[in-house]
N, C-alpha and C positions, 0 to 999 in steps of 0.2 A: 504494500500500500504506500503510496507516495504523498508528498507532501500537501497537492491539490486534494486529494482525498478525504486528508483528516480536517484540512480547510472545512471541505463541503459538511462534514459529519457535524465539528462546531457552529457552522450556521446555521445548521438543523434545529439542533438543539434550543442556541440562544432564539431563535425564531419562534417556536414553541412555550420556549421560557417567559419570554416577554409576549403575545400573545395570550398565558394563562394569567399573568399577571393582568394586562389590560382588562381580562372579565373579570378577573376577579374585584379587582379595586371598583369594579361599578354594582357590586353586588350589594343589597339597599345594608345599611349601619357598617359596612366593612370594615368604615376609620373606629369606629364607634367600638367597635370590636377588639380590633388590633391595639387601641389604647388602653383597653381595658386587661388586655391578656399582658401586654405589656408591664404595667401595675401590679395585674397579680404576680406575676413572678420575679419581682425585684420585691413585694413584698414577703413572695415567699423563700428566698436566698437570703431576707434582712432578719426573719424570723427561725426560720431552721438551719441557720449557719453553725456552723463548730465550734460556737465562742470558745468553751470549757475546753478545748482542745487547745486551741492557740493560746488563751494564759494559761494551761501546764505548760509549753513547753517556752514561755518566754521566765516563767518560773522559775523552770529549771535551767536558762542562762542567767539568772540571776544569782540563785544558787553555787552556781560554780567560782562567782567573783565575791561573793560575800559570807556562804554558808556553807555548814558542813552539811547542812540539811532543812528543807523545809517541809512542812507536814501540812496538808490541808483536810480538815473533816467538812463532808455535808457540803460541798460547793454548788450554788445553785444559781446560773446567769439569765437572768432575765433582761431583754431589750426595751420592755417597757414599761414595767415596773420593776422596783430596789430589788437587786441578787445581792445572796446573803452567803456567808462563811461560817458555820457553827462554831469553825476554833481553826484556828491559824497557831502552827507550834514554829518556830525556826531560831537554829541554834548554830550564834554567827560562831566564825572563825575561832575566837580567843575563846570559845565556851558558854560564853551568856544567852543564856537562853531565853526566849521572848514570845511571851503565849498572848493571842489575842482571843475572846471571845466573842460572840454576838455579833460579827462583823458584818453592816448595811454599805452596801453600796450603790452610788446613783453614779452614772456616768454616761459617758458619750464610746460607746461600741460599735463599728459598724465593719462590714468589708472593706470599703473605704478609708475610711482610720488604720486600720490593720495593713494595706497595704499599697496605700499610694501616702496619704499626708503622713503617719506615721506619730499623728498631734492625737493625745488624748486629756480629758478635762473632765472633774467629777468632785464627788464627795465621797468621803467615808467616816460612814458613825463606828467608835468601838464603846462597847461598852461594860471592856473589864480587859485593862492590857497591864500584862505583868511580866515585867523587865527582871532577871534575877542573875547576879555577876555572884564572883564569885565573894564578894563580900556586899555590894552595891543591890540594893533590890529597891524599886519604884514601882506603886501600883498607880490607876489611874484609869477614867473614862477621857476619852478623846471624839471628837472631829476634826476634821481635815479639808484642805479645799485645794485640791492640784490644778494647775493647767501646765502640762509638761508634752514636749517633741523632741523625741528622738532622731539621729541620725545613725543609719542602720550599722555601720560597721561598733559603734562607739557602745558598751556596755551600759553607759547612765545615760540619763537625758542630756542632749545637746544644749534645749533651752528651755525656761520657763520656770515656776514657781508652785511653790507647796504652804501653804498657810494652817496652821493647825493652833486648837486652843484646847488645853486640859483644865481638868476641875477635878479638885479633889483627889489632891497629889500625893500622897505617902513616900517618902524617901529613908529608907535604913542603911544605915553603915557609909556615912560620908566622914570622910577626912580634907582639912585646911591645913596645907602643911603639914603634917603629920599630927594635926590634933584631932581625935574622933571626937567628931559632932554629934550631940542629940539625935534622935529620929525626929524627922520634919514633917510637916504636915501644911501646902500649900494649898491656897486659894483655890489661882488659876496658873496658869502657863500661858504664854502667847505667843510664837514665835514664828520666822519668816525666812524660809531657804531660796535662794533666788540662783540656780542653775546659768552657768555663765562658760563659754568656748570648749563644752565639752566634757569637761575635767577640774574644772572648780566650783566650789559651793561657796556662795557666799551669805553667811549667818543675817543676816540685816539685822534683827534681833530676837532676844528673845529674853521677855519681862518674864519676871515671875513675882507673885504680889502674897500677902496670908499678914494671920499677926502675930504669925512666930517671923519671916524673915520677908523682904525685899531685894529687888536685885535685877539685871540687865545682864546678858552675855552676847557679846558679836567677834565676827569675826571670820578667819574662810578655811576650809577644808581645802586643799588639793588633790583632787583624785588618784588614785593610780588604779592601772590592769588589775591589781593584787589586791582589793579593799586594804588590805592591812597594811598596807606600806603608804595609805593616804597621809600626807602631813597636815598636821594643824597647826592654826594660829587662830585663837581663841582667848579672847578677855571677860575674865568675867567680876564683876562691878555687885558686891553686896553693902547695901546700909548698913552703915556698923552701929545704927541706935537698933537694927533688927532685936528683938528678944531673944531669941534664940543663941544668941555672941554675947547676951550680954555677962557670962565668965571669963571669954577671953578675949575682953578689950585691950588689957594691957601686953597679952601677946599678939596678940594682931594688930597693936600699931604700925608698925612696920612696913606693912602693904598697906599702908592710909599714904595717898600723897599728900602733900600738903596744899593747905586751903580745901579740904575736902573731908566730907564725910563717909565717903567710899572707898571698902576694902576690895583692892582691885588685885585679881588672881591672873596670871597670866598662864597660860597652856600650848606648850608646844609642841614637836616631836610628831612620831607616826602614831594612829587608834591601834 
């Protein structure tokens, strides 16, 4: 068969093909139809997509930069109404292990987010999160407010921000200097991570108010490949009329600058 041949056999076809199309497009509601079919099935790819599939396995690159393991119970994603997490267990690198319970989430999910913009934006309610080192243990209820984008090779987010506020903060086993502190008991917590070229974190701040203490901490994270080799540079800023200090005023002068009422801690090194 020669080249004229398979010519004629393609305008057969396309002849045909266009042709059914012509009657077809004149068949009465046709558009009416087509837009309709159309709709359903971008709402049905929006609705029965793999969510729960795609965050395990963005999970579990998570996990590989920051944890020895993470456990999730009961994970249930809803696209339009709050998908919920019965208990989120993950137990980072140096050993601290970090249980969340009750965990709501609202957010922006879609195929779209997942594999063209790469931007995702939500909330999350917890409402029993317990932080336990091995001397440091913090319990607490939280919300959270992210708008974060990812750039696909890069392990954290590229860019964007995480806003989060605690209530009813329990803190055991803090040391200043080598002085062990009371067990605290705060207010609130208020703080603001502002994701910046990839590989920095920048503290913006973060208040924390009660009427045992007061206090301010800012300042920025540098990322690495290996969570634990991020370095920090972190201040952090307590009232020294706080109650909670009020035994060791006279040894915490020292980090009082002067003209100030604030004992200012300074933190650096890798997490």
């Amino acid at each position: 068969m020669n080249l004229s041949n398979y010519k004629i056999i393609l305008k057969t076809y396309y002849d045909r093909l266009y042709n059914f199309l012509k009657e077809i497009v004149t068949v009465q509601y046709f558009w009416r139809y087509l837009v309709f079919s159309i709709v359903m099935t971008m709402l049905f790819v929006f609705l029965t997509f793999p969510y729960e599939i795609i965050i395990q396995n963005k999970i579990k690159e998570v996990e590989q930069n920051i944890a020895n393991y993470i456990s999730i119970g009961n994970l249930k994603i809803h696209t339009i109404t709050d998908s919920i997490a019965e208990n989120i267990t993950i137990e980072l690198k140096n050993g601290t292990e970090i249980t969340l319970q009750n965990v709501l989430f609202n957010f922006t999910i879609n195929p779209i987010s997942i594999f063209v913009t790469h931007h995702y934006d939500g909330t999350i309610k917890i409402h029993n999160l317990n932080l336990k080192g091995e001397k440091l243990q913090i319990i607490t209820n939280a919300d959270i407010l992210y708008d974060l984008k990812y750039n696909k090779p890069l392990p954290y987010p590229a860019e964007g921000n995480i806003i989060s506020s605690m209530k009813d903060v329990s803190i055991k086993g803090i040391s200043i200097q080598g002085f062990e502190i009371p067990d605290i008991n705060i207010s609130q917590i208020k703080s603001e991570l502002i994701f910046e070229k990839g590989n920095m974190i920048n503290l913006k701040y973060l208040l924390f108010s009660g009427s045992e203490i007061r206090g301010n901490a800012y300042g920025t994270i540098t990322l690495s490949n290996y969570f634990q080799n991020s370095s920090l540079n972190i201040t952090i800023q307590i009232d020294s009329q706080s109650s909670i200090l009020e035994d060791y005023k006279v040894l915490l002068e020292s980090m009082m600058k002067p003209g100030t009422k604030n004992i200012t801690i300074k933190i650096m090194g890798t997490i």
